[in-house]
N, C-alpha and C positions, 0 to 999 in steps of 0.2 A: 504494500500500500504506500502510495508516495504520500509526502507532507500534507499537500493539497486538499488528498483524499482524505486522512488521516484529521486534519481540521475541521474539513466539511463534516464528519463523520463524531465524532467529537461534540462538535458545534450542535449538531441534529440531536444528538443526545439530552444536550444540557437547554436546551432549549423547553424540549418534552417534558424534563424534571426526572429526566433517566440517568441522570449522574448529578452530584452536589456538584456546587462550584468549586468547592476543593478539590476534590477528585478530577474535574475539566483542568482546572489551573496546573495543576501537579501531574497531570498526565503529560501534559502539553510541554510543561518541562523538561520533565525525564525525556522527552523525546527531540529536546535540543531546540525549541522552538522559541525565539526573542519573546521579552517583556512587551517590545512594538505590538505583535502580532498576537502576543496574549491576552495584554491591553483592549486591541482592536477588536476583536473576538468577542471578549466580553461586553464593550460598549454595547456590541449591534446586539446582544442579548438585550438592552434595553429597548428596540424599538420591535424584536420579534415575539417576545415574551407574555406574558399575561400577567397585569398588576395585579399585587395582594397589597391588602390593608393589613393596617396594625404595625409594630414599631416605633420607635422617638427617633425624629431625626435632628441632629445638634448641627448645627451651622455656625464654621468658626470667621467673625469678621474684623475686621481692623480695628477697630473701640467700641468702646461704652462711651456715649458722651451725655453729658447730664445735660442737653440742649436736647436728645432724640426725643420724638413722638411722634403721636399716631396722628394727628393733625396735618393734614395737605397741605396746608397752608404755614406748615410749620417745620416740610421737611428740610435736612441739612445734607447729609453724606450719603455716598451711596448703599453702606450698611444699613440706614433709616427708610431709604426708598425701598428697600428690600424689604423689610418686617410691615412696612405701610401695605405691600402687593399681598403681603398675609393676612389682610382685614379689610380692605376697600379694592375697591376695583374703577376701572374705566368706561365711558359711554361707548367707547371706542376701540382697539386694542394692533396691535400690529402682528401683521403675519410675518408667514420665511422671509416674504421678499417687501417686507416693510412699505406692502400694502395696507391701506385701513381696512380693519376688520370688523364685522357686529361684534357687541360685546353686552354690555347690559342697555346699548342700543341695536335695535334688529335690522332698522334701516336707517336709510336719511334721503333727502331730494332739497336741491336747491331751487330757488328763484331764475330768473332768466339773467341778472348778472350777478347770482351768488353774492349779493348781499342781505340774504334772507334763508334760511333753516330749518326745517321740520325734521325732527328725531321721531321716531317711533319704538318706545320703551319696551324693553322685555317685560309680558306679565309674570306673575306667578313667581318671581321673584320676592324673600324676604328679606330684612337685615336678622343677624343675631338675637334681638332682644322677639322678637316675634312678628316687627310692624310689616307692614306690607310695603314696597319699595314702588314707589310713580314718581308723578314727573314733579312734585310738590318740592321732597327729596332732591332732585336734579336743581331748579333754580334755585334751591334756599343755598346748594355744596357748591353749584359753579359761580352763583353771586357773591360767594365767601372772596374769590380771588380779586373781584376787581373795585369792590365796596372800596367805599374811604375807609381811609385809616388802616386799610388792610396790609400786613407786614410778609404777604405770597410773594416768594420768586416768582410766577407765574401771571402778576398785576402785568408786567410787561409786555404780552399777548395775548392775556385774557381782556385787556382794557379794550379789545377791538369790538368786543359786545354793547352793543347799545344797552338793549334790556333781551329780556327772557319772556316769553309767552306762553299759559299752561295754553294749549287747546281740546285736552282734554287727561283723564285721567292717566294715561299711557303716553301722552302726546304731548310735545312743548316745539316751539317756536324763536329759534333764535334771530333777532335783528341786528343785524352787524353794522358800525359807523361805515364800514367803506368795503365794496365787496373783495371778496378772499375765496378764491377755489382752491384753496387747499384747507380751507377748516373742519371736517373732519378728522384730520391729522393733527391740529391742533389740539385737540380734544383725547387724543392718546397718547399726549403727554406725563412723565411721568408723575405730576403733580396732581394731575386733573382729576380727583380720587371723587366717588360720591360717597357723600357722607349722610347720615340720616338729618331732615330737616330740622330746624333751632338746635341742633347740639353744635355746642361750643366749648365744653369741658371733657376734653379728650383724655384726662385722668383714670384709673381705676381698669373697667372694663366698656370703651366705647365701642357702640354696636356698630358692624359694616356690614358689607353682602357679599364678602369674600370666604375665602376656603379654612379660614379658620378661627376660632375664638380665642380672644386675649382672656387667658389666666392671670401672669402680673407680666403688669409694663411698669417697669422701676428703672427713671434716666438713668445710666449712667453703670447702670448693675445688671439684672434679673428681665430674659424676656423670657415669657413660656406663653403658648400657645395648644389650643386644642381642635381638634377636627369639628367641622362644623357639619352634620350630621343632615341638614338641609342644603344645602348647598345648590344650589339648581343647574350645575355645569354638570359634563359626564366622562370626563378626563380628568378624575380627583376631588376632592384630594383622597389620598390612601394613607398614609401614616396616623399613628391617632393624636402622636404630640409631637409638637414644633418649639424646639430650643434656641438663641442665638448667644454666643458666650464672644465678649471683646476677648482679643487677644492681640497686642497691639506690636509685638515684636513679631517678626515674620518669620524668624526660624523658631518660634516658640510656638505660632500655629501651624508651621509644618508638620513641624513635631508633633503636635497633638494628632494630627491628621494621621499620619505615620501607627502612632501609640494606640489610636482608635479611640481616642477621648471624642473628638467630634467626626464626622459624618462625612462633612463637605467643608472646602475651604472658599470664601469669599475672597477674591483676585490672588491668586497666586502668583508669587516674584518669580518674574520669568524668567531668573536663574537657576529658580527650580523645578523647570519643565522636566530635566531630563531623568532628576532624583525621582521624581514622581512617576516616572516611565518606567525606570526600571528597577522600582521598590517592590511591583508583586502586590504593592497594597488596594493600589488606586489606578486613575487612570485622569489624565487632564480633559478640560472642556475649553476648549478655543475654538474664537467664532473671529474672525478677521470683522475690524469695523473702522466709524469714523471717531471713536473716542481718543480725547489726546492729552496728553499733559502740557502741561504750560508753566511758562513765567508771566506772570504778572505785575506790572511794574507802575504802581499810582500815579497819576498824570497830573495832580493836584500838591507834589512835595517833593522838597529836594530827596537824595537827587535825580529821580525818576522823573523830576517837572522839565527837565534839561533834556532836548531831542537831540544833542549829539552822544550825550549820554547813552539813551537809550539805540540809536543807533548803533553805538560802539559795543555794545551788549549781544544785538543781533546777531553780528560779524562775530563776534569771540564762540559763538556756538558750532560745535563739531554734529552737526544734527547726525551726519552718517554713522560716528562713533557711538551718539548714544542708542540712534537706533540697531546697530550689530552687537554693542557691547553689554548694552544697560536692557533692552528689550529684544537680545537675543534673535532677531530677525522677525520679532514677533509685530512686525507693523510697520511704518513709512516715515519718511522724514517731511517735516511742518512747512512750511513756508509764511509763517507769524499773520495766518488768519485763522479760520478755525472749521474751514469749510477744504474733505480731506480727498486728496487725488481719487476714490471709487467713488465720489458723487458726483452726478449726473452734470451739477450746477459749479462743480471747483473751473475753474482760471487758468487753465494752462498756458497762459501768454503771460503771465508775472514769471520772470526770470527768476529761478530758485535762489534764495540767497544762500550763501554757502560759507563756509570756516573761512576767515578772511583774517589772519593776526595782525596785519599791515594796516589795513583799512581800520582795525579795531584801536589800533597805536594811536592812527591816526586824531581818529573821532572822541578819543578819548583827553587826547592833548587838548583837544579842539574845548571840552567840554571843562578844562582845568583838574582834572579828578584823576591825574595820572598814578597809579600805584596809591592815591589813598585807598583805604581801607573801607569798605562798603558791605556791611551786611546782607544776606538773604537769607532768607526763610526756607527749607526745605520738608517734604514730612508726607509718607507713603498716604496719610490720610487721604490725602488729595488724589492721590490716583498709585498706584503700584509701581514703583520706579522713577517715583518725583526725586527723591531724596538721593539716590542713587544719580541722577542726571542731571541735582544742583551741583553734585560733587566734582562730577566728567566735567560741568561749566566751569565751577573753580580752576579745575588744571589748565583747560582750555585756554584759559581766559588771562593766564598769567603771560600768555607769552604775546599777549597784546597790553600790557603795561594797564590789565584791571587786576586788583589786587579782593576779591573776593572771597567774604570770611560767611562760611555755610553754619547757620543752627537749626539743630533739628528742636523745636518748640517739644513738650507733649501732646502726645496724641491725642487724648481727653480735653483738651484748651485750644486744639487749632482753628476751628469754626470762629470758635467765640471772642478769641483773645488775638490772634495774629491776622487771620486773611480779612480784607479788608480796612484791615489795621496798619500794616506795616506796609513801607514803601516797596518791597519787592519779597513777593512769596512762590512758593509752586501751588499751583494748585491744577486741578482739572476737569474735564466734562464729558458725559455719555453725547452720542450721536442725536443729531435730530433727524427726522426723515425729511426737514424744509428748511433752508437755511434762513427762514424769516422766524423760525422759534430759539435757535442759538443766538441771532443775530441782536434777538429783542431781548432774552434774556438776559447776554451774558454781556450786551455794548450799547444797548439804548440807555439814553440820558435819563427815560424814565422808569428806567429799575434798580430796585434797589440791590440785586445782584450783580449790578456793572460793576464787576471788581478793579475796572482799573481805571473808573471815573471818566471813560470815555466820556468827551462831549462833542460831538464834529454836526452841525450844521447840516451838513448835505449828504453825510449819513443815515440821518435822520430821514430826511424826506426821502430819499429814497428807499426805505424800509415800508416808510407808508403806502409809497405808487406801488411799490411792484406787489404788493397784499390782491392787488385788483387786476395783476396781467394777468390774462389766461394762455399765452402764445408762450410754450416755453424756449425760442431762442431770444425773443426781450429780456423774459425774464431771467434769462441766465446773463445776459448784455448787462442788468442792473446788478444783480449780486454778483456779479466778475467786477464790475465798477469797485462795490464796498468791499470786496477783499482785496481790490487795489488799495483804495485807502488807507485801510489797517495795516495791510503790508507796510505801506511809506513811511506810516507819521505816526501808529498804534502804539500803547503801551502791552502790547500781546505779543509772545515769542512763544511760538509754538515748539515745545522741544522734541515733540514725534506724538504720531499717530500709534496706537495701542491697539491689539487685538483685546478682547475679552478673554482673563484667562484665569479659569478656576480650578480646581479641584474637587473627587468624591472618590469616594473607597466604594471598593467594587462590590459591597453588597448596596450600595447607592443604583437604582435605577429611573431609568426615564427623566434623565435632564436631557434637553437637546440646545446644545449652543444656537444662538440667537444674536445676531448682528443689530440690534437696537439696545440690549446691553446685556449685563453678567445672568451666568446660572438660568439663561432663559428668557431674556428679558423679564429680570425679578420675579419670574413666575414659576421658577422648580417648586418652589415649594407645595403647591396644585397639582405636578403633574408627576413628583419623586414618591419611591416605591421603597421597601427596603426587602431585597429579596437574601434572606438567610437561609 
């Protein structure tokens, strides 16, 4: 029997429940066959298999931070977006191929120039506490983002709403200030959660219509989680309890990973792709996408208010280094906007800016700052390999006469106490499927997420027209325009584009990597199995 046969044969078995996964694993062994291919093997058990219920599954993430909650409008890191997709859900949701998908909306029809919205609600849908979910629920959760006074990353793109319209129990009406063909996509943002109507105290156990019920949500400590026995989806969930434990050093959540303390790992350092290969315990989830890490550099204070400064910063970056060294090939090098070479709408006519120590010399003399000493902030919080790829910019950076002194903050204080605070931090962001939901988030003057106080004038307006072009080579004409901009004169230095890359031990079934973000786009928790 050749190998072939011999796996195919093997595989047919353990698939049936005609052999333990020990006995598959360990055969496959003895018979000379790589951790790749054992690895591999086993994945596709996930998607041939048949789920069972029952077991905990513990999910190890980057912190505890006494800022998380269950509040949409309140979320911070990508650990918090992740426990939110375990109790609230979207009107919306994204497929393989980050098309809009029904979700706890069934359909949608626009107006004739898409300035106007009809959803049509899932019935028979509940939250938690027993109430029944319409459309009362929908405008009380979506009016949350763009009310006054409201503190939503999401005000940014949710403010394109005029008002909301019940038209009937199952049915609402959205009115938008200026038409937008791509707003159902806006609405499977990761923020856009519904929430049961007048709740505003997301303490204790807040009810949602998601896969599972909060037992304790303690910031900063204790999540546990229970199956939610209603559920009205038919892909899960299957486990009966949901754990998330901070674990804020990254070989100390390998290691648990490793140890079998937890389950699955949230973004795994993609230095340790390969340990994870061929440990025999697990197996990695990487899903190529446009998520990227960045430097971000305040446009409002020295000495990031200084554009040869920041100039001289762009030039000192080795992007090809950190994307071979630091993300192991796992993704692309930036070009300091944030819209990433596999989108439809990136700019291939902006000339790549590249490692320049001359030019860096230069810009830097220019700005008076030569060999001073200049802090950054570095800290995996922000994305997996920030900290790693502030350090690659240290070295880089010295041989252009910047003298850059890297601290890594703690983990549990990054949100709160450095980014947005300090004049140059790493931080980073999952993919959008439109580059008018990044664009508004993370560089309109009217968000309060604009981390590096972007204010540009005709920026702006041009974020507003092109909401209303329907002709995608304009509209790619106007966002190639604003990542020219940001390119020039931005406080944004893209340090690489990032795959999505997790980990779970092979009694972990049914996650399928998902290019809109990690573990599934935040949604293993729904669709993971534990097959012992």
């Amino acid at each position: 029997m050749s190998d072939d046969q011999l796996n195919d044969h093997l595989f047919k078995q353990y698939v049936a429940d005609k052999i333990s996964r020990r006995r598959f694993m360990g055969t496959l062994a003895a018979a000379g066959a790589s951790a790749t291919v054992i690895n591999g093997l086993t994945a596709q058990r996930a998607q041939a298999a048949t789920p069972k219920k029952g077991g905990r599954l513990v999910v190890g993430i980057e912190s505890a931070q006494a800022q998380d909650s269950l509040d949409p409008t309140k979320y911070y890191s990508t650990s918090n977006l992740q426990m939110g997709y375990s109790v609230h859900e979207n009107l919306v949701n994204r497929d393989a191929n980050l098309q809009p998908q029904p979700w706890l909306a069934t359909s949608w029809e626009a107006n004739a120039d898409a300035s106007s919205w009809v959803f049509n609600l899932r019935e028979g849908v509940t939250f938690h506490d027993g109430s029944d979910f319409g459309a009362e629920d929908v405008i009380y959760s979506m009016t949350r983002h763009f009310r006054e006074g409201t503190e939503s990353a999401g005000k940014a793109y949710m403010s394109q709403i005029n008002d909301i319209e019940k038209l009937g129990s199952h049915q609402v009406r959205f009115n938008l200030k200026a038409p937008n063909a791509d707003f159902p996509m806006i609405l499977s943002d990761t923020r856009v959660h519904v929430t049961k109507r007048d709740l505003e105290d997301f303490t204790g156990t807040p009810p949602g219509t998601g896969p599972f019920k909060v037992v304790e949500f303690t910031p900063g400590s204790r999540y546990v989680f229970a199956r939610n026995e209603n559920y009205w989806g038919s892909d899960g969930p299957y486990v009966d309890e949901l754990e998330f434990v901070g674990i804020a050093d990254n070989t100390a959540r390998i290691n648990a990973l490793i140890a079998g303390d937890i389950n699955v790992l949230l973004q795994l350092d993609q230095k340790a792709t390969r340990l994870i290969d061929n440990s025999g315990i697990g197996y990695v989830v990487n899903a190529p996408s446009g998520a990227f890490i960045n430097l971000a550099m305040m446009m409002d204070r020295e000495p990031t208010n200084n554009a040869d400064f920041r100039t001289a910063m762009k030039y000192a970056v080795d992007r090809e280094g950190i994307r071979d060294n630091i993300l192991k090939g796992l993704g692309s090098v930036g070009n300091d906007h944030p819209i990433a070479p596999i989108d439809p709408y990136y700019n291939s006519d902006i000339p790549q800016r590249t490692y320049d120590p001359d030019k860096a010399r230069h810009f830097i003399k220019k700005a008076g700052l030569e060999n001073t000493p200049i802090d950054i902030y570095g800290s995996d919080v922000a994305g997996t390999g920030a900290l790693a790829s502030a350090q690659h910019l240290q070295q880089s950076a010295k041989a252009g006469g910047i003298n850059l002194n890297v601290i890594n903050p703690p983990s549990d204080s990054f949100w709160s106490s450095v980014w947005i605070k300090k004049p140059i931090v790493t931080s980073g962001w999952d993919p959008r499927p439109v580059p008018d939901l990044i664009f508004s988030i993370a560089f309109s003057n009217q968000s309060g997420w604009n981390e590096t106080l972007w204010d540009h004038e005709h920026f702006e307006k041009i974020l507003v027209e092109a909401r209303s072009v329907t002709d995608f080579d304009k509209r790619k004409e106007m966002y190639g325009e604003m990542q020219q901009i940001l390119h020039d004169d931005g406080g944004h230095i893209t340090l690489g584009f990032r795959n999505f890359v997790d980990a779970a031990r092979n009694e972990v079934q049914g996650i399928t990597p998902h290019s809109a973000g990690p573990l599934g786009f935040y949604q293993m928790q729904r669709t993971a199995w534990i097959d012992n």
